[in-house]
PDBQT receptor file of N, H, CA, C and O in Angstrom, charges set to zero:
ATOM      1  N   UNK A   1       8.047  -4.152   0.562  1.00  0.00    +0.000 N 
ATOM      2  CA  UNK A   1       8.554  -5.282  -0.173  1.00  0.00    +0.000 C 
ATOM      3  C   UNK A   1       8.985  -4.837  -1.581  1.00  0.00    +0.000 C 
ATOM      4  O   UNK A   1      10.044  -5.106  -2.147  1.00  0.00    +0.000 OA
ATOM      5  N   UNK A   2       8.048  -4.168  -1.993  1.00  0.00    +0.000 N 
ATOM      6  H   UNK A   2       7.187  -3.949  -1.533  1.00  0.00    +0.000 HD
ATOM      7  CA  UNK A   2       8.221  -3.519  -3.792  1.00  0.00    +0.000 C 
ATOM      8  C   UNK A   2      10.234  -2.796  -3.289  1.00  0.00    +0.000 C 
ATOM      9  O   UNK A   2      11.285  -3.262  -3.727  1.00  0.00    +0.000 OA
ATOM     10  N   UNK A   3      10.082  -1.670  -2.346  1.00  0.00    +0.000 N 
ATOM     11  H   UNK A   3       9.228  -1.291  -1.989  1.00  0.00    +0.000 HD
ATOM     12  CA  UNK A   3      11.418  -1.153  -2.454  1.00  0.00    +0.000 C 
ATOM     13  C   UNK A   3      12.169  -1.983  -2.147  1.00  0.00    +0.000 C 
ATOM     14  O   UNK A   3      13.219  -1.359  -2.293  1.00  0.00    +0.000 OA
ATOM     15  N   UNK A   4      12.514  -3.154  -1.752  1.00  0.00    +0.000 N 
ATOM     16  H   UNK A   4      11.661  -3.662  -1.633  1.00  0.00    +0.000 HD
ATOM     17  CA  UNK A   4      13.805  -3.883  -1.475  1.00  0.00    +0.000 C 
ATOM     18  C   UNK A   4      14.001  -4.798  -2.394  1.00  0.00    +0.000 C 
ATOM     19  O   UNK A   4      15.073  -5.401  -2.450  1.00  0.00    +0.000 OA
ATOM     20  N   UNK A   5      12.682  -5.104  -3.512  1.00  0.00    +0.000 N 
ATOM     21  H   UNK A   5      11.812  -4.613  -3.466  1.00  0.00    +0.000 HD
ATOM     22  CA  UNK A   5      13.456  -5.702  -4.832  1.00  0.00    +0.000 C 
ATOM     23  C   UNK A   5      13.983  -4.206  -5.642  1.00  0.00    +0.000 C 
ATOM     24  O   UNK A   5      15.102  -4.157  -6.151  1.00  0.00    +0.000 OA
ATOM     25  N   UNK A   6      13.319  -3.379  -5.671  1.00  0.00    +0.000 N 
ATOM     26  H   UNK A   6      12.409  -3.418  -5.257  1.00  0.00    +0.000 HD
ATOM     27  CA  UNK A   6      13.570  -2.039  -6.650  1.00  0.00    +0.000 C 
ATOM     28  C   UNK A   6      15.087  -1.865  -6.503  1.00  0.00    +0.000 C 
ATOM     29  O   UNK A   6      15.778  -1.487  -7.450  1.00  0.00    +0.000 OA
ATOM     30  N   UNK A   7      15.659  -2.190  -5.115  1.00  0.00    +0.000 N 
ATOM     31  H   UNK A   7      15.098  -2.496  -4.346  1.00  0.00    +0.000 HD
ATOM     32  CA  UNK A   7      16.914  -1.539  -4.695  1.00  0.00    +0.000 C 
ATOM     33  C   UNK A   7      17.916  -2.580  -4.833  1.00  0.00    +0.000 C 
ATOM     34  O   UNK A   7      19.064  -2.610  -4.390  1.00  0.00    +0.000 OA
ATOM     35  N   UNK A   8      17.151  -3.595  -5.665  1.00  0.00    +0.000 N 
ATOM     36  H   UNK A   8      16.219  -3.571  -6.026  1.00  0.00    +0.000 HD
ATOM     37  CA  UNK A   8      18.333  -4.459  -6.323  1.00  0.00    +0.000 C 
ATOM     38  C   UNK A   8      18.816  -4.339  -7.674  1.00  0.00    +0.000 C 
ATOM     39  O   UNK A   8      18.251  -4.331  -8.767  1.00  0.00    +0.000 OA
ATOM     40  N   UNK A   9      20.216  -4.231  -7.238  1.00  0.00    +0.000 N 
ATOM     41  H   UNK A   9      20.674  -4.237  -6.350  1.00  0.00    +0.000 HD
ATOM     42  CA  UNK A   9      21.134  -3.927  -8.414  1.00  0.00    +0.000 C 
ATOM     43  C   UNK A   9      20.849  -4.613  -9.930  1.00  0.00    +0.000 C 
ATOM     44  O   UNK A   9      21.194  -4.097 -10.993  1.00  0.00    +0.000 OA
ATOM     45  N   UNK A  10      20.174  -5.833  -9.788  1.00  0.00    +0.000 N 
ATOM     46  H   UNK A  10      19.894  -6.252  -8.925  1.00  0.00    +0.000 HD
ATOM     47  CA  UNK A  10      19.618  -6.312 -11.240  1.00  0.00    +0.000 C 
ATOM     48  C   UNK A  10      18.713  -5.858 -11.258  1.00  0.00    +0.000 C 
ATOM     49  O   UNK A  10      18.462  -6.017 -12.453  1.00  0.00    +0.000 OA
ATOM     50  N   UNK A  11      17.587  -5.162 -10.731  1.00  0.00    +0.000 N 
ATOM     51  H   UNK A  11      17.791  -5.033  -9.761  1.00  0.00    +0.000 HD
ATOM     52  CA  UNK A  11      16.435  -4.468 -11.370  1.00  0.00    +0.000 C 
ATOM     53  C   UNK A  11      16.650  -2.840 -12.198  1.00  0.00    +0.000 C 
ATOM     54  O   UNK A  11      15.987  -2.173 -12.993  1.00  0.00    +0.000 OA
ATOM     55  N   UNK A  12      17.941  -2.699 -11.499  1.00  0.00    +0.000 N 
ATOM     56  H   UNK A  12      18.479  -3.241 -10.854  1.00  0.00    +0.000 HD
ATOM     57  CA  UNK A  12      17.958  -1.296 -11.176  1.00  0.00    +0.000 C 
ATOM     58  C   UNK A  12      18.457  -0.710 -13.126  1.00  0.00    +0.000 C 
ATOM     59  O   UNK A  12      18.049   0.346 -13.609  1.00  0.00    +0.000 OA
ATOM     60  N   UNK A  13      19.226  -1.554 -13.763  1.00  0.00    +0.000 N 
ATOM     61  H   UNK A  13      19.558  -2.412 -13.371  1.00  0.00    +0.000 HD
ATOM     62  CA  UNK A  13      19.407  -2.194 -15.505  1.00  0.00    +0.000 C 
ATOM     63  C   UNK A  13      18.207  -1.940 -16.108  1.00  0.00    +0.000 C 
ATOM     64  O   UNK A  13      18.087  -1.098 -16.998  1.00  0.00    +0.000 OA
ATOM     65  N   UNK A  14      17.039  -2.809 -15.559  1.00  0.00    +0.000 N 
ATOM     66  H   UNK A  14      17.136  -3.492 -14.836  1.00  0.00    +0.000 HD
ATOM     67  CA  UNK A  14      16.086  -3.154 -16.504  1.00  0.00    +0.000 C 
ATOM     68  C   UNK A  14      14.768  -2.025 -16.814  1.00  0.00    +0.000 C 
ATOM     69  O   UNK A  14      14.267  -1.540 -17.828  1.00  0.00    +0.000 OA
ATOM     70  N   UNK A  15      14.483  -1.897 -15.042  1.00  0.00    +0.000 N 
ATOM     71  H   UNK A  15      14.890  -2.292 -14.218  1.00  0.00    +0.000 HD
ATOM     72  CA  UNK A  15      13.774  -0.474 -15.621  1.00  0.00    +0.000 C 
ATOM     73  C   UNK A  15      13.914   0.757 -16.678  1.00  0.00    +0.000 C 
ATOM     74  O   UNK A  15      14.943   1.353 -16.995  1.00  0.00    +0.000 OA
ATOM     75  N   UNK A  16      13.033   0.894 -16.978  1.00  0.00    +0.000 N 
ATOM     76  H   UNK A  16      12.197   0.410 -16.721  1.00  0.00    +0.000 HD
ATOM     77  CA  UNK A  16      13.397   2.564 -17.808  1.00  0.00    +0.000 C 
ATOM     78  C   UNK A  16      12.185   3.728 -16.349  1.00  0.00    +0.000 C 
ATOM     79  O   UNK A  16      11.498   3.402 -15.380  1.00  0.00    +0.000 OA
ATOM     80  N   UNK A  17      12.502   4.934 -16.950  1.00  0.00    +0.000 N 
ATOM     81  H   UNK A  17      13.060   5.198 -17.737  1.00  0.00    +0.000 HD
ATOM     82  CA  UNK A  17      11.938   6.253 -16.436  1.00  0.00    +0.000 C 
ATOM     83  C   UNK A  17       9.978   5.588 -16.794  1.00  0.00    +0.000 C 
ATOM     84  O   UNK A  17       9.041   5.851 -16.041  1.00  0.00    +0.000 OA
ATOM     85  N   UNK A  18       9.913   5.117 -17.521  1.00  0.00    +0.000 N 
ATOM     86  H   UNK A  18      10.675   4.904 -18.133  1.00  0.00    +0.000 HD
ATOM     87  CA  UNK A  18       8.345   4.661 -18.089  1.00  0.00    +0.000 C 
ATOM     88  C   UNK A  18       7.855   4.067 -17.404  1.00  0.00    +0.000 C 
ATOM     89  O   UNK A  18       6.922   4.447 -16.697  1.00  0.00    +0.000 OA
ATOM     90  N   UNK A  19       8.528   2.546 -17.421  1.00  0.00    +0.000 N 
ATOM     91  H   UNK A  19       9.286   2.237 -17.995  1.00  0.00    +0.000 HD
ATOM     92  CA  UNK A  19       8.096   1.508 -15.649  1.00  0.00    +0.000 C 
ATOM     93  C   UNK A  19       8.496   2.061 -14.530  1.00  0.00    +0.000 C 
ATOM     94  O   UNK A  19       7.839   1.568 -13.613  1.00  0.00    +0.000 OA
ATOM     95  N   UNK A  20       9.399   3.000 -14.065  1.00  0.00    +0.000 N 
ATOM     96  H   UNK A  20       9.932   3.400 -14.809  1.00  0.00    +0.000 HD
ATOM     97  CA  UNK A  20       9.346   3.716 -12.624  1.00  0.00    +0.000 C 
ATOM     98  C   UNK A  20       7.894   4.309 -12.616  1.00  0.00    +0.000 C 
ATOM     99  O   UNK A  20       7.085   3.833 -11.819  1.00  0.00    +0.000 OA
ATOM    100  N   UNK A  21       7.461   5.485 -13.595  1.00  0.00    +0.000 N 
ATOM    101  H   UNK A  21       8.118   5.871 -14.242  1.00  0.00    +0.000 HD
ATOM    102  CA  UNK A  21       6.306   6.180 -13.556  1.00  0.00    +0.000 C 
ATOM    103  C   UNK A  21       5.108   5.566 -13.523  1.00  0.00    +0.000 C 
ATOM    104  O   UNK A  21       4.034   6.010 -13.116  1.00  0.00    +0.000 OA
ATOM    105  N   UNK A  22       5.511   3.930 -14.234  1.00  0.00    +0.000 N 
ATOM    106  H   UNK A  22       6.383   3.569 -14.564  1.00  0.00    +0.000 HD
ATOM    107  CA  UNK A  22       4.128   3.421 -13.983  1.00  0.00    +0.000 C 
ATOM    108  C   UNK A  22       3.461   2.571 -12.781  1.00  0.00    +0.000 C 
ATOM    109  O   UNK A  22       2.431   1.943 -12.539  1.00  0.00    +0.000 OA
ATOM    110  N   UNK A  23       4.905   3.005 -12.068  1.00  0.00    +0.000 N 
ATOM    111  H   UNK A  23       5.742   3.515 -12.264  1.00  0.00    +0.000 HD
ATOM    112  CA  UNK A  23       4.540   2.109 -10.596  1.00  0.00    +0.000 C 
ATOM    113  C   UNK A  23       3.949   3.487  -9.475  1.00  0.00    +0.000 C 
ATOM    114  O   UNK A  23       3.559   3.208  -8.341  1.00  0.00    +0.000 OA
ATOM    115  N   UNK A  24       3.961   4.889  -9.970  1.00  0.00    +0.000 N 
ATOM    116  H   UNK A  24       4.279   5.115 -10.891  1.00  0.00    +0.000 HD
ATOM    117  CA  UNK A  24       3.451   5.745  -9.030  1.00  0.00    +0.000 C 
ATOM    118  C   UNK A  24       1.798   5.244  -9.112  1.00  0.00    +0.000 C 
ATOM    119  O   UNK A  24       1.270   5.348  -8.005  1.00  0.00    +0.000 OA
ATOM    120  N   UNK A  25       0.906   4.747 -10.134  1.00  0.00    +0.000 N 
ATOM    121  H   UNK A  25       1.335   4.662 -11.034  1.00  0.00    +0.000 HD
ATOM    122  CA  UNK A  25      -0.719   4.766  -9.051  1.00  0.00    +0.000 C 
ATOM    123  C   UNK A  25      -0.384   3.476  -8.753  1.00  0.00    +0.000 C 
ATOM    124  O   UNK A  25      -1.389   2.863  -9.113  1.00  0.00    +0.000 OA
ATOM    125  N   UNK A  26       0.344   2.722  -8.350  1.00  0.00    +0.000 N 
ATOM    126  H   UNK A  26       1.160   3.220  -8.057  1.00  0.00    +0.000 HD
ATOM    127  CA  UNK A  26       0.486   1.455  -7.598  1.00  0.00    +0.000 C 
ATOM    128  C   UNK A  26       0.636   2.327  -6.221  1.00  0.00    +0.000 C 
ATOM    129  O   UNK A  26      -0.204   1.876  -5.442  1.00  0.00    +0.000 OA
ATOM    130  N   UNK A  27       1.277   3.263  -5.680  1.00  0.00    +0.000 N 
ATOM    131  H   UNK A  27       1.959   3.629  -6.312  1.00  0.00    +0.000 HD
ATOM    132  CA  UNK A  27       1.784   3.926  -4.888  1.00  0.00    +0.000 C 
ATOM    133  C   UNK A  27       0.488   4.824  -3.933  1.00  0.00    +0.000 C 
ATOM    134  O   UNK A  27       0.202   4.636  -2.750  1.00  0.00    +0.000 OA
ATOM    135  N   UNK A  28      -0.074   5.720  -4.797  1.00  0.00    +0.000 N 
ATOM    136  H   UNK A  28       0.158   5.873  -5.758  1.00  0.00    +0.000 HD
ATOM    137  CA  UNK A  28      -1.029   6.474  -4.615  1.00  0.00    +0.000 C 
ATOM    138  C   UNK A  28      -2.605   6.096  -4.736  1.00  0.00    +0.000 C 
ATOM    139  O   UNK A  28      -3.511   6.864  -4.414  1.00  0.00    +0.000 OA
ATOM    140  N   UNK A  29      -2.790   4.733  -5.275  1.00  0.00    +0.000 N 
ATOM    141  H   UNK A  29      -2.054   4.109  -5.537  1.00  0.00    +0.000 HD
ATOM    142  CA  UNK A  29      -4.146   4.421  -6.001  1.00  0.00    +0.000 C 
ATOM    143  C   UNK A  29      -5.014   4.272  -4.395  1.00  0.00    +0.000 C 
ATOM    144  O   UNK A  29      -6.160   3.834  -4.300  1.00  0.00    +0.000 OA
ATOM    145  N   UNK A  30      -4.245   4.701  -3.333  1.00  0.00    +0.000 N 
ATOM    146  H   UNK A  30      -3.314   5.057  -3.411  1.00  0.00    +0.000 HD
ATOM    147  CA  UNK A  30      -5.075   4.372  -2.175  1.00  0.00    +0.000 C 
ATOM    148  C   UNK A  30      -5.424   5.618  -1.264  1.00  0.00    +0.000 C 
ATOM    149  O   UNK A  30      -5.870   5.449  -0.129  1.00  0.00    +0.000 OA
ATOM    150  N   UNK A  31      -5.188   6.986  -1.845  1.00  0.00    +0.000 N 
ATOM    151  H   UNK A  31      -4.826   7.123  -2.767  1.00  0.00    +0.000 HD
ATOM    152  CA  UNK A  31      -5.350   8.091  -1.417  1.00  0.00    +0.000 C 
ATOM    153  C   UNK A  31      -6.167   8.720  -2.078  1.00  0.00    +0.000 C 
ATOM    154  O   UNK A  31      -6.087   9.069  -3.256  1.00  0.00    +0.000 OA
ATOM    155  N   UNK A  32      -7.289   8.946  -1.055  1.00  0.00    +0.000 N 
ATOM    156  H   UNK A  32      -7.354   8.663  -0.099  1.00  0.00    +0.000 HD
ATOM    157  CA  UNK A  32      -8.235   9.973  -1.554  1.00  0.00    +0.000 C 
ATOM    158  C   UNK A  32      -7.808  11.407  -1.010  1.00  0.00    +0.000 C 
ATOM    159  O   UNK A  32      -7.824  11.564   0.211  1.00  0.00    +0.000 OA
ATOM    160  N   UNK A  33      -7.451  12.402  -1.782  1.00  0.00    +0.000 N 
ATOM    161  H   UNK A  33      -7.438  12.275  -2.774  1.00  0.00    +0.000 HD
ATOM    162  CA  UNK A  33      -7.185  13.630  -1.747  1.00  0.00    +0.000 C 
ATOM    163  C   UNK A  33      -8.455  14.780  -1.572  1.00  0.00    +0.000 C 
ATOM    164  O   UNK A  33      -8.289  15.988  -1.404  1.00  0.00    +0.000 OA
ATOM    165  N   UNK A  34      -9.824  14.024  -1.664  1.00  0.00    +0.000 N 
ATOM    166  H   UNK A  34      -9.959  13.043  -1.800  1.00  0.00    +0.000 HD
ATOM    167  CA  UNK A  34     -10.974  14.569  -1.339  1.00  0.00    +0.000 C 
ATOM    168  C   UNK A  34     -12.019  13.678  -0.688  1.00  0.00    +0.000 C 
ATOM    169  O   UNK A  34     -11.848  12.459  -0.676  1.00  0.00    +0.000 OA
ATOM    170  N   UNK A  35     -13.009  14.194  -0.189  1.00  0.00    +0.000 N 
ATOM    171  H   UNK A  35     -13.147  15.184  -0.198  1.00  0.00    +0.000 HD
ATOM    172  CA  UNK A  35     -13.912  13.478   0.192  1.00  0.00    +0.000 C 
ATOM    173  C   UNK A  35     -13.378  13.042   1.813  1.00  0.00    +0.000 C 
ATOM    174  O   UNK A  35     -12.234  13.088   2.266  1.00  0.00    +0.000 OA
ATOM    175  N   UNK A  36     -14.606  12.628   2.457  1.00  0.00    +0.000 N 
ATOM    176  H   UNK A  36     -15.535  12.591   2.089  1.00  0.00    +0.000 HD
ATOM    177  CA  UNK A  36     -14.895  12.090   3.963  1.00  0.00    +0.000 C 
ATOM    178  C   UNK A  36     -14.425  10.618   3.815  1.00  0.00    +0.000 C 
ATOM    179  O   UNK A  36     -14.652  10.087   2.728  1.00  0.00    +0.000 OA
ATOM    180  N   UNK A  37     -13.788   9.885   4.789  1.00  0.00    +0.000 N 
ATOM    181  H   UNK A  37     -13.604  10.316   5.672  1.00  0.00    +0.000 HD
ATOM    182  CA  UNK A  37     -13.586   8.959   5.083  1.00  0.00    +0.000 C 
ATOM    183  C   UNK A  37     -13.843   8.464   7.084  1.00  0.00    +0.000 C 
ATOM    184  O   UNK A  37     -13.167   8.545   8.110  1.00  0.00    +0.000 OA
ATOM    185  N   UNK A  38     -15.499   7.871   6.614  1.00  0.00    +0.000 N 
ATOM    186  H   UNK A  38     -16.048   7.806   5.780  1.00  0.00    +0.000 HD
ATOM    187  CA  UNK A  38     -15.818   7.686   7.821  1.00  0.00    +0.000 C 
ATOM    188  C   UNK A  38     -15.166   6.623   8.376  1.00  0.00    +0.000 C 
ATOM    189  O   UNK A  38     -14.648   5.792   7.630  1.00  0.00    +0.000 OA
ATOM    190  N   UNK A  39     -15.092   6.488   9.800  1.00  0.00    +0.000 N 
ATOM    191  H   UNK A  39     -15.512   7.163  10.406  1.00  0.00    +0.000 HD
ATOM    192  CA  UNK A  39     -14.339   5.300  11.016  1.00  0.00    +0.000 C 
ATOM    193  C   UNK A  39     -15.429   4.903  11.354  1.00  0.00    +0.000 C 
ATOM    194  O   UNK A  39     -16.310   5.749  11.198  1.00  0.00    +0.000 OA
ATOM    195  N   UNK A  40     -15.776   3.886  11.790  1.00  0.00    +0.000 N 
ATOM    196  H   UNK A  40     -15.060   3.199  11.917  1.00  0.00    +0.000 HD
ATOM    197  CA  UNK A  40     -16.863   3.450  12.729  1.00  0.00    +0.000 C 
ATOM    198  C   UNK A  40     -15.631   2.819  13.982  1.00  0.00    +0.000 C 
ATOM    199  O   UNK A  40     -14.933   1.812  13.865  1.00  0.00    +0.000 OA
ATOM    200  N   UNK A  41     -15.659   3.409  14.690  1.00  0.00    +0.000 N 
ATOM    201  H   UNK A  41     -16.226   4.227  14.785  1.00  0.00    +0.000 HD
ATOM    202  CA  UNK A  41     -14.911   3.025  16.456  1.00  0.00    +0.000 C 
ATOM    203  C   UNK A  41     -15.203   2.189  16.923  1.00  0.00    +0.000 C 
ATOM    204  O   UNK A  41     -14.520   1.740  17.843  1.00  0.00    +0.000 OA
ATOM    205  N   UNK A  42     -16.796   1.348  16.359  1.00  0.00    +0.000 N 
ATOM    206  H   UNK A  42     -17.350   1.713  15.611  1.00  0.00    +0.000 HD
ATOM    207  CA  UNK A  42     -17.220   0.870  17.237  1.00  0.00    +0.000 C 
ATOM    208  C   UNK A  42     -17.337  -0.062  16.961  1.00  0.00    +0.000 C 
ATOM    209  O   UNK A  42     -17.975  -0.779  17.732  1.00  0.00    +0.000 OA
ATOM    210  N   UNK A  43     -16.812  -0.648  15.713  1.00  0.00    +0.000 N 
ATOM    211  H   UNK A  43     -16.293  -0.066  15.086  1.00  0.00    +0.000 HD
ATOM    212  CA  UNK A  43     -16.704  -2.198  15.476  1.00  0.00    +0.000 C 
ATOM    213  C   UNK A  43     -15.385  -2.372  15.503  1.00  0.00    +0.000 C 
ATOM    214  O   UNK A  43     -14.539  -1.485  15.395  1.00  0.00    +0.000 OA
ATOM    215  N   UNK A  44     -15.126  -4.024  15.711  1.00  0.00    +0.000 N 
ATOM    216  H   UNK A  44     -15.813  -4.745  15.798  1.00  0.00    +0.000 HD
ATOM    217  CA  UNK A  44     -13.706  -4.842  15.592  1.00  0.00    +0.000 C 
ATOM    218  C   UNK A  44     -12.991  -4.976  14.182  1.00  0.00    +0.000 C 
ATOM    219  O   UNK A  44     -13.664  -4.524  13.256  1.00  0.00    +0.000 OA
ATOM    220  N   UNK A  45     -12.080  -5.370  13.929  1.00  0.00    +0.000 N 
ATOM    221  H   UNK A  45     -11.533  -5.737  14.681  1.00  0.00    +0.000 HD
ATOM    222  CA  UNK A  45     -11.530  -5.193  12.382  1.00  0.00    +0.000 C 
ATOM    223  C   UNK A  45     -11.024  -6.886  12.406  1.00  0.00    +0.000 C 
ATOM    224  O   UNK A  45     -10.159  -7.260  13.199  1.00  0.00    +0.000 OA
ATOM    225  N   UNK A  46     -11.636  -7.751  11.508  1.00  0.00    +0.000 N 
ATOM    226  H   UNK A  46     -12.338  -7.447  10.864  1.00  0.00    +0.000 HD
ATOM    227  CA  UNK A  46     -11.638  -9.355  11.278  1.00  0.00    +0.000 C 
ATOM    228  C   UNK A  46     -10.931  -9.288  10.549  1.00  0.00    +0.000 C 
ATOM    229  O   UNK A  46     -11.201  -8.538   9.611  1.00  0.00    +0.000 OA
ATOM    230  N   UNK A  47      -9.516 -10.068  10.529  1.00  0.00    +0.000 N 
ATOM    231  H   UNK A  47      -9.296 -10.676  11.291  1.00  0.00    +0.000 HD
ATOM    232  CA  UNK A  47      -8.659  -9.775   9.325  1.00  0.00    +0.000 C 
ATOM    233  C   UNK A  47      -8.145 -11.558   9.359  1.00  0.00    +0.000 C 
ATOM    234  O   UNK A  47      -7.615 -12.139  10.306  1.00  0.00    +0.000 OA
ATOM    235  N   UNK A  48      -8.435 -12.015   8.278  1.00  0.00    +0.000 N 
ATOM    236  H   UNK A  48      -8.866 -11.544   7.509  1.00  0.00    +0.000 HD
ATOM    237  CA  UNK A  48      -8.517 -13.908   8.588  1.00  0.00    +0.000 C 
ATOM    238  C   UNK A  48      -8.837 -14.598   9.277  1.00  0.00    +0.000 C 
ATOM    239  O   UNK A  48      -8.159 -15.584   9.563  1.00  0.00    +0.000 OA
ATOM    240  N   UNK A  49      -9.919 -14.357   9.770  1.00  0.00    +0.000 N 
ATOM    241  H   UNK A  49     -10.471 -13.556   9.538  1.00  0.00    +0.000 HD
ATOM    242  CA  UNK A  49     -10.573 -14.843  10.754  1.00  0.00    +0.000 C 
ATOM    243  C   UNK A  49      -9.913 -14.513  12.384  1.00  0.00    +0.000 C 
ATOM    244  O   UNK A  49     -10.087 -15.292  13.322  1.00  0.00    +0.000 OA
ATOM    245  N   UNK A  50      -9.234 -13.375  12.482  1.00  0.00    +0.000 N 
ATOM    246  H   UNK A  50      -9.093 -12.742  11.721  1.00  0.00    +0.000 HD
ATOM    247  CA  UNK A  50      -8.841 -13.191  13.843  1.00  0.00    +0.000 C 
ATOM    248  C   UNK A  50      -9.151 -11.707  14.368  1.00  0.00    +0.000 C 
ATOM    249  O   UNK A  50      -8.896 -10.720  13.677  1.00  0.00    +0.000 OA
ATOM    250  N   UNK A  51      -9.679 -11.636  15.549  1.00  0.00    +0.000 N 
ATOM    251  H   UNK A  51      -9.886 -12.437  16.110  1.00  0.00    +0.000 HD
ATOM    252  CA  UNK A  51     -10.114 -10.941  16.424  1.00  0.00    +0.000 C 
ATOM    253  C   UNK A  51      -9.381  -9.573  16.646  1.00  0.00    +0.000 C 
ATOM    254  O   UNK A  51      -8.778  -9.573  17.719  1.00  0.00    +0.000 OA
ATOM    255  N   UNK A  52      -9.236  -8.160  15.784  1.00  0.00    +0.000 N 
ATOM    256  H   UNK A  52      -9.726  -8.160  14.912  1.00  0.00    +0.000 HD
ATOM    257  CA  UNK A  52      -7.714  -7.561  15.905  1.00  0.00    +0.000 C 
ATOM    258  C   UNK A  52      -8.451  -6.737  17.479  1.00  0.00    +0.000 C 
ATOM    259  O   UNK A  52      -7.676  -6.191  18.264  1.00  0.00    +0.000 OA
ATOM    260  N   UNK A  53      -9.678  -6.751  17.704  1.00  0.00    +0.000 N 
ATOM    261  H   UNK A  53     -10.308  -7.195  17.066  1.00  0.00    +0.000 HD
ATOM    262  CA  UNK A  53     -10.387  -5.759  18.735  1.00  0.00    +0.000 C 
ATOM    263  C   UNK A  53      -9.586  -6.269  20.111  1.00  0.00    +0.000 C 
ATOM    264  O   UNK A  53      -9.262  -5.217  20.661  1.00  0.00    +0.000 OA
ATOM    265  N   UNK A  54      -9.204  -7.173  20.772  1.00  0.00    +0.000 N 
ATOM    266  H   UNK A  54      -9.468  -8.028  20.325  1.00  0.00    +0.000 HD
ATOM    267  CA  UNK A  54      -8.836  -7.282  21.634  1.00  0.00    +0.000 C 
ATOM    268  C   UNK A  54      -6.931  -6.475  22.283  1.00  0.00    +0.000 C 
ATOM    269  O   UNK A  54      -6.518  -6.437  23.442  1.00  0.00    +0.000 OA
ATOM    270  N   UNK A  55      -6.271  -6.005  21.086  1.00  0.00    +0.000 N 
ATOM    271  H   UNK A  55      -6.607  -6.036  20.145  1.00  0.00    +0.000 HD
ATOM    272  CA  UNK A  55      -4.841  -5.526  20.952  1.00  0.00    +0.000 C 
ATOM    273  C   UNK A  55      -5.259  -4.146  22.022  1.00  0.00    +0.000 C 
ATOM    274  O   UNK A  55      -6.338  -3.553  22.018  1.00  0.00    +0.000 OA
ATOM    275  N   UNK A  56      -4.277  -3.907  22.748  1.00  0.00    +0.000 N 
ATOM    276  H   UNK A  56      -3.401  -4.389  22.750  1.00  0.00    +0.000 HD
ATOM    277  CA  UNK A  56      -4.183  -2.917  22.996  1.00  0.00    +0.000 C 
ATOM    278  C   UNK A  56      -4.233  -2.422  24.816  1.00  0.00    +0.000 C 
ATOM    279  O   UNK A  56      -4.122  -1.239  25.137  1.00  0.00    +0.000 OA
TER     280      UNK A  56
């Protein structure tokens, strides 16, 4: 969603190089580059009150 306003021609004016750079940890703030990231397999994933375990 962020890139298809970015790639509008009126945004594209207003930014500077400063607000582009400050949207990279918007980008990355969800990558851990170290450390374990455990799964548990064995539970369902409740995402608004709906059941995602049954897909598939």
């Amino acid at each position: 969603m962020l890139q298809a306003v970015l790639a509008e021609p009126a945004w594209s004016g207003l930014l500077t190089g400063a607000d582009r750079r400050g949207l990279t940890p918007l980008f990355w703030g969800h990558v851990r580059p170290y450390g374990e990231v455990k799964l548990d397999m064995g539970s369902r994933l409740h995402i608004d009150g709906t059941d995602l375990g049954g897909l598939g």
